[in-house]
N, C-alpha and C positions, 0 to 999 in steps of 0.2 A: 504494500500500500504506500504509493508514495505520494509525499508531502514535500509541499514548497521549500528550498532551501534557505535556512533564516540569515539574515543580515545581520551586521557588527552591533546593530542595537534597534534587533525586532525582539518585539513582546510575544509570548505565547498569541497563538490563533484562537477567537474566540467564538462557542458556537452558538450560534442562538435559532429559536424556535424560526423568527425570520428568515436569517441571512445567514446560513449555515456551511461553512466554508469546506466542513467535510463532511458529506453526506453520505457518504459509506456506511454497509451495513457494519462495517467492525471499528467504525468510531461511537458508531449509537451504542454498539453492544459493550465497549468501553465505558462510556460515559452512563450508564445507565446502571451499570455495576459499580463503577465510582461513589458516587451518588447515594444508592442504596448502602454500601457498604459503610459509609461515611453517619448518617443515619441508623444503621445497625446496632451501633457499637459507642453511640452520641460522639461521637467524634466534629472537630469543625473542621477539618481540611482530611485530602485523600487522592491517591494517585494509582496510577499504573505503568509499568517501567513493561518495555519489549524488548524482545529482539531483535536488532540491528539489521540482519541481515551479513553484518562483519563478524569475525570472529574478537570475543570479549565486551565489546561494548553493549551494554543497555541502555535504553532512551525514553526519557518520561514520554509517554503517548498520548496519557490525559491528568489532566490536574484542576480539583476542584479544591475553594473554602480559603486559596491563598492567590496572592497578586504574582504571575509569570513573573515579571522583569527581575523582582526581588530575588528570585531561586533559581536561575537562569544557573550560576556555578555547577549543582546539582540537577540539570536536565541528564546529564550525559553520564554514566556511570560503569566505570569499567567493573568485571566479576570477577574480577583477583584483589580489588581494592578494599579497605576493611574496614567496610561500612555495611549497615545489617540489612538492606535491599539486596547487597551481593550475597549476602552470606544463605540469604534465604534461597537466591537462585540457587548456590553452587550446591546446597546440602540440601535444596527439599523439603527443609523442615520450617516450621514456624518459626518467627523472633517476635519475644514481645517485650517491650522496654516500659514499665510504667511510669517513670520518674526519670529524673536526667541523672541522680547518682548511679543507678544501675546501666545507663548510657554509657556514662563515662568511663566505669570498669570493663564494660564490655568492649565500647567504638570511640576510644578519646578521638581520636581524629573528626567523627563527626559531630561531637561535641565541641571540639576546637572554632570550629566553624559558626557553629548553632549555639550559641554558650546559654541558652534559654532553658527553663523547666518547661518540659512538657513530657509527654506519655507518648511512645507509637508501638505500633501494631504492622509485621508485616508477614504477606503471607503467599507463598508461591502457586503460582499458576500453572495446572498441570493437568494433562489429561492422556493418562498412563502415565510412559517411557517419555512423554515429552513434555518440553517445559516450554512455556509461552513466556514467562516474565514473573511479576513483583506484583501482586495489589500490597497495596499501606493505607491506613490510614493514620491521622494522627490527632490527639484530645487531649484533654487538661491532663495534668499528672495526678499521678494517687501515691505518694510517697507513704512509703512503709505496707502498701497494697501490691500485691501480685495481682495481675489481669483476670479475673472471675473466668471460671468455665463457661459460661454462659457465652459472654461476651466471643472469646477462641470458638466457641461453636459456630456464633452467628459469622464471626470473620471465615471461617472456614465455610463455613455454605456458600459464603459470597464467591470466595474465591473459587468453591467447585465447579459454582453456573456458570461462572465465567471459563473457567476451563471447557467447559460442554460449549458452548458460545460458540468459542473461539474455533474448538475442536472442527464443529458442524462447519464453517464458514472456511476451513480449510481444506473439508472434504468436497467443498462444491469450486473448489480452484483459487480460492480467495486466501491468499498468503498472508499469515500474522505477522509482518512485519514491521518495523517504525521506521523513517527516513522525515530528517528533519524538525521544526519545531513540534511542541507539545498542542494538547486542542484543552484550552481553559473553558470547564465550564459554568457558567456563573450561578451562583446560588440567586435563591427566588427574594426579592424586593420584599423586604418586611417591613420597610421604617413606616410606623402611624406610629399614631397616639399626642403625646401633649405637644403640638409643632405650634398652637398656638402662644402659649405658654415663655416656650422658648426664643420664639418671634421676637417677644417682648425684653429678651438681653440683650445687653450692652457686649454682653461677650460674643466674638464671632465662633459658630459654631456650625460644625461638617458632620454630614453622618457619611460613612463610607462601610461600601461592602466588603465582604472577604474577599473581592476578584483588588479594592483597590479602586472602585469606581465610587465616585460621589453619588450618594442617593437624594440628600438635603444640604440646604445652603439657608441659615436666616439671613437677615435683613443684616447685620452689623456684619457678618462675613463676607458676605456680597460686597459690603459698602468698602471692606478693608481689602480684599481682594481687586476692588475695581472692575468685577464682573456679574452679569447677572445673573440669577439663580439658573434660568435656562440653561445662559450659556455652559454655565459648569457642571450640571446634571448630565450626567451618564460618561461624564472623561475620568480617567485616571488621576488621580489627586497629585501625583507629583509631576504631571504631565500637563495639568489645568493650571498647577500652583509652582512653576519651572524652580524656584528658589527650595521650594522642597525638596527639589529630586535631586541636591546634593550627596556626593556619594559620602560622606562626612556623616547624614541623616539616616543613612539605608540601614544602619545596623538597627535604630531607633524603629522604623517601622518591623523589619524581621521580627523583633523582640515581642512587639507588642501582636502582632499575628500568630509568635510562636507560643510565647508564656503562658498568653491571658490575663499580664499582669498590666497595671497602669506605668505608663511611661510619660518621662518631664524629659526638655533637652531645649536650651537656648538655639533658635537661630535669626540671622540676619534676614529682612524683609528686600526683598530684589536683588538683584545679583551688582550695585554699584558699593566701593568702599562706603558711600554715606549712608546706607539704607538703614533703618529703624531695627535694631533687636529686641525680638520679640520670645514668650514663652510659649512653648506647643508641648500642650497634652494628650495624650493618648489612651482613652478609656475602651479596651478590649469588651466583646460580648461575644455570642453565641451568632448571631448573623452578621458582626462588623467591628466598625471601632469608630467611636466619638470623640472627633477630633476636634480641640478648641485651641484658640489664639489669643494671645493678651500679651500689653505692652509689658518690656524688662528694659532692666538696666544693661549695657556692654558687660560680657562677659570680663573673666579676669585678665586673659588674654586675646585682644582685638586691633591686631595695628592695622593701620589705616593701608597699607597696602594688599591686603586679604580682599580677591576677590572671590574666591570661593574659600570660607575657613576652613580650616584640616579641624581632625578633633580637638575639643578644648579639654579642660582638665577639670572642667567642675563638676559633672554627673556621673554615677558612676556606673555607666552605662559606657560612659566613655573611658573609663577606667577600664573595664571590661574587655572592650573592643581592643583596645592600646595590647591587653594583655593576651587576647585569643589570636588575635596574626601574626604573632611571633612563633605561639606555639602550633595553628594550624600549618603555618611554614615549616616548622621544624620538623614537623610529625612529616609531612610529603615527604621531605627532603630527604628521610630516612632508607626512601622506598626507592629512591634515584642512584642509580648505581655507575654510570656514565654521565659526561660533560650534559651530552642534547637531554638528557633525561633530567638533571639538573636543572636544563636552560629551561626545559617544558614547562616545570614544577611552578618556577620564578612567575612566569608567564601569567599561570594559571592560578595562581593565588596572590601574589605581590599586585599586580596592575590595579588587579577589582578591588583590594584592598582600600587602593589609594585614590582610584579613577583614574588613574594611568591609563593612557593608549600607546606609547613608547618604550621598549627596552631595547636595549642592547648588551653583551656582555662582550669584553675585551679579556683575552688572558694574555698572560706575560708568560714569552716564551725566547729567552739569550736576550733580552734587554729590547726588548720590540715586543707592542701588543697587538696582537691578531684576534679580528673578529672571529667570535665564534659561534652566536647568534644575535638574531635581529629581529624583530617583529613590528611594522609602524609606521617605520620610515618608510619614504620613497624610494623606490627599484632603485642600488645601484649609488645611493646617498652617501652612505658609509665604508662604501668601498674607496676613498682617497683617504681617509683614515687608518684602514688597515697595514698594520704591521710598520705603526709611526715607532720612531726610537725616542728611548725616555726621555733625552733632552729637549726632545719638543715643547713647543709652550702652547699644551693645550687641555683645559677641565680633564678629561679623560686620564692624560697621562699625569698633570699635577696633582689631581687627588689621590694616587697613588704614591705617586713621590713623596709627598707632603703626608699621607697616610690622614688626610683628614677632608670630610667629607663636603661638598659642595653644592648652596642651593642658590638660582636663580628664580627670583619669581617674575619674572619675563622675558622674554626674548630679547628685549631692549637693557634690561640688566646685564645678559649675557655678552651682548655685541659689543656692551661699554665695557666690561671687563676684560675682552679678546675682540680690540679690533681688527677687523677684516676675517674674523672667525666666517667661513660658512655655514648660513642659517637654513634648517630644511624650512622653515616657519616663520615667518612675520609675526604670530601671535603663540602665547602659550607659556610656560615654563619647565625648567628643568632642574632636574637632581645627580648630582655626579658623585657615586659611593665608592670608595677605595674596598677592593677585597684582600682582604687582610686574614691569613690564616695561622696561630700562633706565631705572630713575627712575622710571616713568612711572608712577601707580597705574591697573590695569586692573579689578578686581573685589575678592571675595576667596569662599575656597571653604572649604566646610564638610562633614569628613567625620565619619558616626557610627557607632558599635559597640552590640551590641546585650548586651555585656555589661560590667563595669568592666572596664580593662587597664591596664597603663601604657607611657608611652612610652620606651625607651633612648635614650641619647645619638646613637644610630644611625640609629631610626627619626626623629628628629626632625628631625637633621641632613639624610637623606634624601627626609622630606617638603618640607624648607622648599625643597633644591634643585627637585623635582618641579615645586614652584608655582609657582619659575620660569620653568621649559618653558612650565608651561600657560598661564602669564599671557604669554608670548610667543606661543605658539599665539593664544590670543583673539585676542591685540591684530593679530595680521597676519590672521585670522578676518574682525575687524571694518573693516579695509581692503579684504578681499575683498568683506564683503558691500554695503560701501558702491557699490565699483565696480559689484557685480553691479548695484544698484538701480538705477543711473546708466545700466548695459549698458540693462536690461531697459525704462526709459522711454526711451531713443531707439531698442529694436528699436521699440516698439510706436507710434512717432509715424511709424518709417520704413514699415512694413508695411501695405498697403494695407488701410483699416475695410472698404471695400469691395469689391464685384468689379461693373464694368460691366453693365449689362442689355441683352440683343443678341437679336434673332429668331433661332431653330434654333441658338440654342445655350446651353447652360444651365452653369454655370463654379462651383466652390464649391476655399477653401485656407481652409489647418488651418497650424500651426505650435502646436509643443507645445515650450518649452525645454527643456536637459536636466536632470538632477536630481544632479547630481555639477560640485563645481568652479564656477566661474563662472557654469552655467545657461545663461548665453546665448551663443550662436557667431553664426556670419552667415550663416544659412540665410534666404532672402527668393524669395517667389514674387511675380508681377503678372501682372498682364491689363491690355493696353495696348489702345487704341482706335486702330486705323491707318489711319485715313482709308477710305471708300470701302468702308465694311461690314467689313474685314478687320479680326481683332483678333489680337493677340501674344500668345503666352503663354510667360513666361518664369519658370524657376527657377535659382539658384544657391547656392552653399555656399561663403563667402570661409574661409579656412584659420584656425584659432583662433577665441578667446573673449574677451568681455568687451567691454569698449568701441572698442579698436582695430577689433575685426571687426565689432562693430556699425556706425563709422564708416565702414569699408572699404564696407560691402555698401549704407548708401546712399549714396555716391557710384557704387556702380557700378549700383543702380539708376537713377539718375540719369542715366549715361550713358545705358545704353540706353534709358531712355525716349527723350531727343533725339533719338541714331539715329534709333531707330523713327518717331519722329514729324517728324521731315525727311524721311520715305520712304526708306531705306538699305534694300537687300534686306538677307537676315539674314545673309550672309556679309562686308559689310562691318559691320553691326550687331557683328556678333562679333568682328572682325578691328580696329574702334574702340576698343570696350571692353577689350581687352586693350593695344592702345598707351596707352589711358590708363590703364590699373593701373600699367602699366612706369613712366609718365611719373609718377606720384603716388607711388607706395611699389614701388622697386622690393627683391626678395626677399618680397614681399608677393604671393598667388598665390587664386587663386579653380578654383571648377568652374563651368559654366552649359550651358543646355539651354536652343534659341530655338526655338519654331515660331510661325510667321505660318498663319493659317487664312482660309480663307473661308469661314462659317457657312453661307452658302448652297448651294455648290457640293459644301462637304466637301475641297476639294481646302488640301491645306496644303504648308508648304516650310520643313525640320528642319534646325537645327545642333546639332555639339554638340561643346564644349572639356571634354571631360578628364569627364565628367556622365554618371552612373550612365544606361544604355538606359531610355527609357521604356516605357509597357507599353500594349495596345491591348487593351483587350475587344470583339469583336466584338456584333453586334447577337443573335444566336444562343448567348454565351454564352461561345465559347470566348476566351481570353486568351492573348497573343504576348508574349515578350520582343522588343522591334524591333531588329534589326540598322541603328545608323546611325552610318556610318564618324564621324568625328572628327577633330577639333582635338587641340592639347595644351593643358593647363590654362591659364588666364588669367593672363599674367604672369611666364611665362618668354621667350618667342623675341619677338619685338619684328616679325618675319616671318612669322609665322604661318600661316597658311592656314586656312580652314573650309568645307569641303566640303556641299553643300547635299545632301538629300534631298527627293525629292518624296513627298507620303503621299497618302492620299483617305480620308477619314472618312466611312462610309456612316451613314443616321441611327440612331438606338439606340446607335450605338460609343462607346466612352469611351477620353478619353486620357490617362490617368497620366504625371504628372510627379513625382521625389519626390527629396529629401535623401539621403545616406547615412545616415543618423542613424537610417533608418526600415528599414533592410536586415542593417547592421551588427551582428555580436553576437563579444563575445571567445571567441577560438580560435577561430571558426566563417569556412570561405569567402566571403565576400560573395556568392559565386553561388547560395550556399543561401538566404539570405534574402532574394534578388530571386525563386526559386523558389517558397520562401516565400510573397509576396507578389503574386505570379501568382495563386499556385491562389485567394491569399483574394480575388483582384480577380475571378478569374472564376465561383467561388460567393456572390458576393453579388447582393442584388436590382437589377434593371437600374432602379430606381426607388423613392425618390425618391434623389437624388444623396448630397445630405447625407447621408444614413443610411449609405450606400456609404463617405462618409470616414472617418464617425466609426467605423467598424467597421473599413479601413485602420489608422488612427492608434489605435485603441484597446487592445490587445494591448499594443504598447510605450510609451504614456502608462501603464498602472499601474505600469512596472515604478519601482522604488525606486533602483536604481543604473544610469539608463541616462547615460552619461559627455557622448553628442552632442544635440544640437538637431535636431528633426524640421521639415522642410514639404515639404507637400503639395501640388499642385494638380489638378484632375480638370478635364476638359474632357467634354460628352456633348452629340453633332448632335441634337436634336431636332426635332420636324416642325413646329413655328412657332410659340406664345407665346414672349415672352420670359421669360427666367429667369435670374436669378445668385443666387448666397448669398458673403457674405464669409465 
C-alpha cells in the first residue's frame, strides 16, 4: 500500500469522514482498530507500526489521540532497536508498561526521549506464523498497579481482529504494507459546555484537541492572537500561533499530551527580539488540552538578540529536557559502532533537539580535517573545506585548536568574525563544537539554523557536553573501523579466490559480510581436492566478529585442510578440528558442515557439528531440508563424536551448504528462513549455477541492517565438463 513520500516538515496525513486521503480498505481497517482499541483499555492516544516492506524497519501507519508533527522522531522504528514496539514484534509476546519507573528499567532509551509519566500497552499483530506489526496504545499511568487482566484481554482481542483484518485483505492481493507518512486520525469534537462563561475572561483561552487542532478561541485570545475565532478553528495550534511552534516549546507540549499533567513555560509573543513575554499553561484532559495565555515578566535569561530563545533555566520542565538529550544521545550512541553510524545517530537526535537543519562533522586525520559527513548544506558546499590544515583560520578548525567551543547567532556575526569566510546563507546561525576525546582532539562539528537565534547559558553548556559523547563515539568509531579493515583483508586472503575445477561437478561460494558492527565474522566455505577424484566441501561459522574470528576461522581452515589431505574420513576430520579449537582458544566455539563427495559416482559421506541442515534440490526440481544427525558445536567437549551420513547425488542435484547469517532474521524462527530458503533453492533455474547463488544470496545482500556475515557454497553433479566459479 503505498503512500505519498513525506517532506523535510510534513505532518502526518489526516483522514476525515470528508476528505479522506487514504481510502483503502487497510487504512479503515487500521484506523478502526486504533480507535477501538484506544477506547478498550480508556487509553487517550494509540497507534499501529507495519511492515516496511524493507528489511528491519517498522513504520507508524496510523496514529490516533496525539498531534503527528510532535512524534515525527518515533514514526520510523527499527526491530533490533530497544524500544518495546520492537521488542513486541521481535518476540510475539505482549509488553505492558504501566508507569514510567517500570519504562525506564525496562526501555531507558525510550524514556530518554519521552521523560513523561505515562502507562503503554503494546501488543503484536499476528495471524499464525506471520506478523503484520505493533498495535499500542497509550493512558494515564497506574504507578505501583500492574495492567488488570481485563484490560490484556480487551488489548488482545483488539489486536487478534486486527490480525484477521489484515490476514483477509492479504489473501485477496492487498499487501500489508507501510511506505511513507502515518494516517492521523482525529478524535470526535467534544468541546461544549460553559463557553459562555469563559467568553467573559480576561484570560485568553484555546481549547485544542488530541490531533493539536484548535477547537475554541474566546474573545480575549482572538483579540491577543490578532485573529479571528474562524480563522483559527480547525488549524494546528502551533501552526495558527507560529511563535508556538518553537522547537525550544515542543518538549512542553509532548509532556502535557504524554503525562496528563498540567504544564507552565514562559515564552516570547512573535518571533521579533521586542515581543511581549508571556505565560502558557497547559491543562491536559481526556479529549485535549486547555490552553491559556497571560502576561509575564522576561524570563531570567532574555538578551535582546534571541530570536528564537533556546531553553531557559527557570521551569523545570526545562531542566528536564536540558537533562534527557544528553542522555537520549548517549544511550544511541552506544548502539553506533562505526564513524557513518555515529554520524547517523548525531543526525537523528542532536538536530530535532535543537531545531537544527545543518550538521557537518570534520575528523582530524595527520593534521588536516576531512569531511566525513554532511547533511543541509548545499551539493558540493563543503567540499572546499575538506581536508583544510590546522593553520587555517577558520571556526571549524579554530575551535579545535583552541579546544573551545563557538556560537554565532547570525550569519552577519559570522562574516564579521571571518571576513570573506564563504557563507552557504544570508540568514540563520551557527555552532562550531570542538570534538575532544580524553585530551585527544578527534574532529570538530558544525551545526546550522536556518534562522538567527541565540544561545543560553544552557544550550551551550549542553552542547559542548554533547561533543563530548560524540567525539568519544568517533574516536572508538575509528578503532572499530580500523579493526574492521584489518578483519576484512585477512577474511579475504583467508577465503579461497578460487574453487577447484573437477569433471561432473560444477562448485560456485559467495560470502557477503555483514552490514552492522564489525562487518566481518568467521563464516569460511572451501572445496578441498582429496586425492583420488574425491573432493571436500566444507563450511563453517566460528562464533563472533572482527579479527579474532577472522583468525579463528583460518586456522580452523587450516586444520581441516590437513585432515583432509592426510586422508582422515570426515568423522575424524571433524573430531580433529574441534580438539584443536579446544587446544588453541579454549571458550572459543565454531559451527561446521563436512561432506567428502565422489563426483563420479554421486555417492558422498556428511558430518555435521552444531551447522545449520543442508538443502538438496533434486534433478526434477523438488528441494529437501536433509535430516543429518550431528555433533555438538566445535569446541566444547574435547570427546566429541560425529556421526557420519551416507548421501548419493544423482546428476542435475544441487547441494547447499550455507551460514546462518543467510537464514536468520530478528524475532523470526530460524526454521522459517531455512523454509524460506528451500522454496527459493527449488524455484530457481537448475542452470547456470552462478545465477542460482546470486539469486540465494541476493534478497539478504540488499538488506541495510543485516547484523551477521553470509557464505554460501553450492555443489551440482553434472554429466562431465569440468566447471567451478569462485
Amino acid at each position: 500500500m503505498q503512500r505519498p513520500a513525506s517532506g523535510a516538515h510534513a505532518d502526518c496525513v489526516t483522514a476525515r469522514a470528508d476528505s479522506r486521503p487514504a481510502t483503502d480498505a487497510t487504512a479503515r481497517v487500521l484506523a478502526r482498530a486504533c480507535v477501538d482499541a484506544v477506547q478498550a483499555v480508556g487509553g487517550f492516544a494509540g497507534g499501529v507500526y507495519l511492515r516496511s516492506g524493507a528489511e528491519g524497519p517498522l513504520l507508524l501507519a496510523v496514529l490516533t489521540g496525539l498531534p503527528g508533527k510532535l512524534f515525527r522522531p518515533w514514526w520510523r522504528m527499527h526491530v533490533n532497536r530497544p524500544y518495546p514496539v520492537a521488542e513486541a514484534y521481535r518476540s510475539g509476546q505482549s509488553v505492558h508498561l504501566p508507569d514510567a519507573d517500570t519504562a525506564m528499567q525496562r526501555f531507558p532509551q525510550m524514556m530518554a526521549g519521552l521523560p513523561f509519566p505515562f502507562g503503554s500497552l503494546y501488543e503484536p499483530v499476528m495471524a499464525g506464523a506471520e506478523r503484520f506489526g505493533v498495535l499500542f496504545v497509550l493512558r494515564r499511568a497506574t504507578p505501583g498497579s500492574s495492567v488488570d487482566a481485563a484490560d490484556r484481554e480487551r488489548l488482545r482481542s483488539a489486536a487478534d481482529g486486527l490480525a484477521d483484518g489484515l490476514a483477509a485483505l492479504t489473501a485477496t492481493g492487498d499487501p500489508v504494507l507501510w511506505k511513507g507518512d502515518p494516517v492521523c486520525v482525529p478524535p470526535p469534537d467534544t468541546a461544549q459546555g460553559a463557553r459562555e462563561a469563559v467568553e467573559r475572561l480576561t484570560l485568553a483561552v484555546l481549547s485544542v484537541d488530541r490531533e493539536g487542532r484548535i477547537r475554541y478561541v474566546n474573545h480575549a485570545a482572538a483579540r491577543l492572537l490578532g485573529q479571528g475565532a474562524p480563522e483559527l478553528r480547525g488549524r494546528v495550534v502551533w501552526e495558527a500561533v507560529p511563535w508556538l511552534g518553537q522547537p525550544a516549546y515542543e518538549d512542553h507540549f509532548r509532556g502535557v499530551f504524554m503525562s496528563g499533567e498540567r504544564v507552565r513555560f514562559p515564552a516570547r509573543r512573535g518571533r521579533q527580539p521586542d515581543g511581549d513575554w508571556v505565560t502558557v499553561d497547559l491543562y491536559p484532559g481526556p479529549d485535549g488540552v486547555t490552553v491559556t495565555i497571560g502576561a509575564a515578566a522576561p524570563p531570567v535569561y532574555a538578551p535582546g538578540s534571541v530570536a528564537r530563545p533556546g531553553a531557559g533555566p527557570g521551569s523545570p520542565a526545562d531542566r528536564a529536557s536540558a537533562l534527557y538529550r544528553p542522555v537520549a544521545l548517549a544511550i544511541a550512541l552506544t548502539e553506533a559502532v562505526t564513524a557513518r553510524q555515529v554520524s547517523a545517530v548525531v543526525t537523528q537526535e542532536l538536530l530535532p533537539a535543537f531545531g537544527g537543519r545543518q550538521l557537518a562533522i570534520y575528523l582530524l586525520n595527520e593534521r588536516h580535517l576531512h569531511l566525513a559527513w554532511e547533511t543541509g548544506f548545499p551539493q558540493g558546499f563543503l567540499d572546499r573545506f575538506d581536508g583544510v590544515a590546522l593553520d587555517v583560520r577558520l571556526p571549524g578548525v579554530e575551535t579545535l585548536t583552541t579546544g573551545r567551543p563557538m556560537f554565532f547567532e547570525s550569519m552577519e556575526h559570522l562574516a564579521a568574525a571571518y571576513p570573506g569566510i564563504p557563507l552557504d546563507a544570508h540568514t540563520g546561525a551557527r555552532a562550531f563544537l570542538p570534538l575532544i576525546a580524553s585530551g585527544r582532539p578527534v574532529g570538530s562539528c558544525i551545526l546550522g539554523f536556518d534562522a538567527p537565534r541565540g544561545f543560553s547559558a544552557e544550550e551551550r553548556t549542553v552542547l559542548t557536553a554533547l561533543a563530548g559523547l560524540i567525539a568519544q563515539a568517533l574516536e572508538r568509531a575509528q578503532r572499530y573501523d580500523s579493526e574492521a579493515a584489518l578483519a576484512r583483508g585477512l577474511q579475504a586472503a583467508l577465503l579461497p579466490h578460487r574453487l577447484p575445477v573437477r569433471e561432473n561437478v560444477e562448485t560456485v561460494g559467495r560470502y557477503l559480510p555483514g552490514t552492522q558492527g564489525m562487518d566481518v565474522g568467521g563464516d569460511w566455505y572451501d572445496v578441498i581436492e582429496a586425492g583420488e577424484g574425491v573432493l571436500a566441501l566444507v563450511i563453517g561459522d566460528v562464533q563472533g566478529h572482527g579479527v579474532a574470528a577472522a583468525a579463528t576461522m583460518g586456522q580452523l581452515r587450516s586444520a581441516v585442510r590437513a585432515f583432509t589431505l592426510g586422508s582422515s574420513p570426515p568423522e575424524q576430520v571433524m573430531a580433529g578440528t574441534n580438539r584443536l579449537l579446544i587446544g588453541l582458544d579454549p571458550g572459543q566455539f565454531a559451527s561446521c558442515c563436512y561432506v567428502l563427495l565422489d563426483p563420479g559416482s554421486g555417492r558422498a559421506r556428511a558430518v555435521r557439528a552444531g551447522h545449520p541442515q543442508p538443502l538438496l534440490r533434486h534433478a526434477d526440481g523438488r528441494a529437501e531440508v536433509l535430516d543429518l544427525p550431528g555433533g555438538v558445536v566445535l569446541g566444547i567437549d574435547v570427546d566429541a563424536t560425529y556421526p557420519v551420513t551416507e548421501l548419493r547425488l544423482a546428476r542435475g542435484a544441487v547441494l547447499a551448504l550455507y551460514t546462518d547469517g543467510l537464514v536468520e532474521e530478528a524475532g523470526e524462527d530460524i526454521d522459517v528462513g531455512v523454509e524460506r530458503l528451500r522454496a527459493a533453492l527449488a524455484a530457481a533455474r537448475p542452470s547456470p549455477l552462478t545465477e542460482t547463488a546470486d539469486r540465494l544470496v541476493g534478497e539478504a545482500g540488499d538488506s541495510a541492517d543485516r547484523p551477521d556475515d553470509i557464505a554460501l557454497l553450492l555443489a551440482q553433479r553434472t554429466d562431465g565438463g569440468p566447471a567451478a566459479r569462485a
